[in-house]
C-alpha positions in Angstrom: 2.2 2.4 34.5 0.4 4.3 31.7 1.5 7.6 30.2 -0.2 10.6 30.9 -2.4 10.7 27.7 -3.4 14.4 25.9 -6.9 13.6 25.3 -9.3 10.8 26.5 -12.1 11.5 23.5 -11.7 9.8 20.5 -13.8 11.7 17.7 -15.0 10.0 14.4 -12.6 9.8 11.8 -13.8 12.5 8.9 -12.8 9.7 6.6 -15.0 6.9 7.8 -18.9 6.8 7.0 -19.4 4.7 9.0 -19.7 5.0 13.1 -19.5 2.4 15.6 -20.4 3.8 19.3 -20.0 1.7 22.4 -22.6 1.7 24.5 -21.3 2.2 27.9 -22.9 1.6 31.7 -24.2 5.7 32.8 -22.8 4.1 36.2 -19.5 3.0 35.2 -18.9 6.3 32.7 -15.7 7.9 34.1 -14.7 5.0 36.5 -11.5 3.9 34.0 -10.5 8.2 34.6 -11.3 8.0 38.2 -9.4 4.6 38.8 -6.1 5.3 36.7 -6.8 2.7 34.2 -5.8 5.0 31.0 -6.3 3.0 27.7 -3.1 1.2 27.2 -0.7 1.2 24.4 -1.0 -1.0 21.4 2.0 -1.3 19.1 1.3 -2.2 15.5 3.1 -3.6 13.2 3.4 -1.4 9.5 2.0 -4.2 6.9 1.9 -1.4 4.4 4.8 -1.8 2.7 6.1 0.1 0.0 9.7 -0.4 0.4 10.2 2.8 0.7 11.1 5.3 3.9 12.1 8.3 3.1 9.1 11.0 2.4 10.1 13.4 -0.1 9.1 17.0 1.0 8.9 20.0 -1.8 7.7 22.8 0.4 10.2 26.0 -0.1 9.2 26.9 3.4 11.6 23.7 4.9 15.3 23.3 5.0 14.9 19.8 4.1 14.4 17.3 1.1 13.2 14.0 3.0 12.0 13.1 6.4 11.8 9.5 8.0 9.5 9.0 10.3 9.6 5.1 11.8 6.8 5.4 14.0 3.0 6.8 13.3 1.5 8.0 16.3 3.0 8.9 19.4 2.6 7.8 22.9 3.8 11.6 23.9 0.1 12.4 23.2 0.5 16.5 22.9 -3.0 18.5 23.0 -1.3 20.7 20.0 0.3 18.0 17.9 0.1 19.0 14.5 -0.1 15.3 13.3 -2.9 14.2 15.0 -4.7 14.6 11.7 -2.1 12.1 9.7 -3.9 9.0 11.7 -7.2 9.6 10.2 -5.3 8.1 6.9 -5.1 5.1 8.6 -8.6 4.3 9.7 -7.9 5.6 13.0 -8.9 8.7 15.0 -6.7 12.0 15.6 -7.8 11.3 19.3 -7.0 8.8 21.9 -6.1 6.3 18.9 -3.1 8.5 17.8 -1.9 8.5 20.9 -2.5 4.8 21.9 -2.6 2.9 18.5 1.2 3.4 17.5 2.2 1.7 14.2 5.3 0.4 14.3 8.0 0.7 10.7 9.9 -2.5 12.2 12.3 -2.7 8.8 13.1 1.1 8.7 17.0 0.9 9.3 16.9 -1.6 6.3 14.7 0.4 3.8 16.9 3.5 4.9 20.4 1.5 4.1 18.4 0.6 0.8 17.6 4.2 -0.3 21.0 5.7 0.9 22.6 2.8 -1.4 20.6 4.0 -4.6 23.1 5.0 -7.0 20.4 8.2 -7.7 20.9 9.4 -3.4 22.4 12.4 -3.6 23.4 13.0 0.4 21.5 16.0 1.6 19.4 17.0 4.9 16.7 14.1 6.2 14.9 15.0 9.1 13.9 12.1 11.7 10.8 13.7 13.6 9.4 15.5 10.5 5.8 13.9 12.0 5.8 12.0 14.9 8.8 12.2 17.9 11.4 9.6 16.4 12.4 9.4 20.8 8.7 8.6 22.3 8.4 5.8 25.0 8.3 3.4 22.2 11.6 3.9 20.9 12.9 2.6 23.9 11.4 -0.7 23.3 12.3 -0.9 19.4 15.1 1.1 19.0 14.3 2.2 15.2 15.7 5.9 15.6 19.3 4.2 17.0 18.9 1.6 13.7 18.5 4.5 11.3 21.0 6.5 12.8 23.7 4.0 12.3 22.7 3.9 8.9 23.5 7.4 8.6 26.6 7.7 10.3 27.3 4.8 8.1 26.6 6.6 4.7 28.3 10.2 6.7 24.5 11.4 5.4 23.3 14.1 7.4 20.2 13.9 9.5 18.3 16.4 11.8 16.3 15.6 14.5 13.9 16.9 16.3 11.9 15.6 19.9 11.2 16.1 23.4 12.6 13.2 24.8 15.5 12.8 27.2 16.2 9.6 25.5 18.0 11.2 22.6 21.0 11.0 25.6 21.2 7.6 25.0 22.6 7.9 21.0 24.9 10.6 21.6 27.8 8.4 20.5 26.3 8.2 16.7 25.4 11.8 17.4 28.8 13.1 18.2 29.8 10.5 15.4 28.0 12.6 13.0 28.9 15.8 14.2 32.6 15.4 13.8 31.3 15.4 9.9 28.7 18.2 10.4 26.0 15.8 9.4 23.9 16.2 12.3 21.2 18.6 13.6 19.4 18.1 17.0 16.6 20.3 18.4 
């Protein structure tokens, strides 16, 4: 069964010049709304990669250094995401594609071990969630926010969370792992 999805227009991307329309049947416009048949998810896997996963934030107005997000795009699909925007940089539209194209960051757990080995890391606050929900549907499938945060109860770093999902249930050993060092926010 197909999520529920926030939007079924997909505008151009302000990035692209150029624009592709499909030309559609006037008869059959509407019948994939009408019939249930949402677009489906596609999963993609991240080729871009810089070996890093950890985004370094400067903004005064945040309580936190770095953020992680493993996935781009979220299957939640929220009319008032904030990050819609941040799939434009990926050829993609803010639209349906951002909530039906999600790239996948398959090796996160491993570039996070990587970073928190650094002998520069100074422990501090990362925040899983800073873009996209680290607990959308996918994460069921791929498990990447349960990777990364045995990685951090590894290291004892501390990691806030944020997300709408009931899934976040399912880590609440690591969670309560964390806690008993106070290195672990969830919202």
């Amino acid at each position: 069964m197909n999520p529920p999805r926030g939007t079924f227009t997909n505008p151009q991307n302000r990035f692209e010049q150029l624009r592709v329309e499909e030309e559609s049947d006037p008869d059959q416009r509407g019948f994939e709304e009408e019939e249930g048949m949402l677009p489906q998810t596609r999963f993609l896997v991240d080729t871009h990669d810089s070996g890093e996963i950890l985004s370094k934030n400067e903004s005064p107005d945040l309580g936190f250094g770095y953020s992680l997000n493993a996935y781009r795009g979220c299957e939640h699909g929220c009319a008032y995401c904030y990050a819609r925007p941040t799939h434009e940089y990926l050829g993609f539209s803010p639209g349906l594609d951002f909530e039906t194209k999600i790239v996948v960051k398959q090796n996160a757990p491993a570039l996070l071990k990587k970073a928190l080995y650094h002998p520069r890391w100074q422990p501090q606050m990362v925040m899983m969630s800073g873009v996209t929900d680290c607990y959308q549907p996918a994460e069921q499938r791929f498990r990447l926010t349960r990777g990364c945060l045995e990685v951090f109860a590894e290291f004892c770093n501390p990691v806030g969370i944020i997300t709408k999902n009931y899934l976040v249930t399912r880590d609440l050993d690591l969670l309560v792992r964390l806690a008993k060092h106070n290195a672990v926010s969830v919202t």
